[in-house]
N, C-alpha and C positions, 0 to 999 in steps of 0.2 A: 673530255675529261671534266670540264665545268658543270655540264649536265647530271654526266654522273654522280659526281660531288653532291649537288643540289640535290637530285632524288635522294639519295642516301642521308642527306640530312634531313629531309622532310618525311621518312621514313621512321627514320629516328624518334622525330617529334611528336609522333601520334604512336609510337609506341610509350613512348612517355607519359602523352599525356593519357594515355588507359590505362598505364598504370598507376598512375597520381589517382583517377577516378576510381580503381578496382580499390587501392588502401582508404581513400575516403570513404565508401561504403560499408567497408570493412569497421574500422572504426564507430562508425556511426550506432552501428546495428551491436557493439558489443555492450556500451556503454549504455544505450534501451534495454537490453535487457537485463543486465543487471538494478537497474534501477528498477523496472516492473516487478525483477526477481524479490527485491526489499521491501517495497512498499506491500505486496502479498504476504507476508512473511509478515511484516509489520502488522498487517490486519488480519491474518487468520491468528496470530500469537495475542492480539489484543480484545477478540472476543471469545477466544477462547478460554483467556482468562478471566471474562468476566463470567460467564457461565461457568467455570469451575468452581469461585469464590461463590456466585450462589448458592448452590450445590453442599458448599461445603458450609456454608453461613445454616442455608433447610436444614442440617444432616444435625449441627451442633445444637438447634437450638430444637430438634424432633426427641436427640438425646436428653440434655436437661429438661425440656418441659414438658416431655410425654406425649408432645402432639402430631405423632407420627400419622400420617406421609405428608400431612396437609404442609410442616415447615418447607418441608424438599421441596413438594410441589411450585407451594409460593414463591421461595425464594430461588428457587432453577428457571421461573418463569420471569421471575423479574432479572436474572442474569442475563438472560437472552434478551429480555428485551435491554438492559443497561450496557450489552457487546453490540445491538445493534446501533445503539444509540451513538457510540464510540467509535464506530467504523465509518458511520455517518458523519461526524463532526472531523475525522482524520481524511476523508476526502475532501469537505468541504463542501458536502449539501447542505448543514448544517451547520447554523451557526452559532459557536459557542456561548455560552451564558455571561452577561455583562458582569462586573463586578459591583456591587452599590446600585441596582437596577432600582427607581422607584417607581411605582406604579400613578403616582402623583401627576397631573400635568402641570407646568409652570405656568 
């Protein structure tokens, strides 16, 4: 009777403990990807809009000053590169611009 007890409680225990393992992985894995789900989202929304604004900065300023395609051109070119710059500096390749930077050395 004692034996059996014991087995059944050491059965118990590793059914336990797979299940304590199966929710921990569970967890894990939900919490990743909602975070990778954001920070994408964060970055396709962040050079998307910087390429829009140029876009739209070329467009207003082809309208008032007559110098169609070349504003768009310009200014679509420098949004793409200002969203690349952006996605770069929000990873963390890049490091943001100091404030009071002098070129001076002391």
């Amino acid at each position: 009777m004692v034996d059996s007890l014991e087995t059944r409680r050491q059965e118990l225990e590793a059914k336990l403990a797979s299940k304590r393992k199966d929710d921990e992985d569970k967890a894990g894995d939900d919490g990743g990807d909602r975070k990778g789900y954001a920070l994408a989202v964060k970055l396709s929304s962040e050079f998307i809009a910087a390429v829009f604004v140029g876009a739209i900065l070329g467009y207003v300023l082809d309208t008032y000053a007559g110098t169609a395609p070349w504003g768009m051109i310009i200014f679509l070119l420098l949004g793409f590169v200002a969203g690349v710059l952006n996605v770069l500096r929000s990873v963390g390749a890049v490091e943001k611009p100091k404030v009071g930077y002098s070129s001076k050395e002391d």
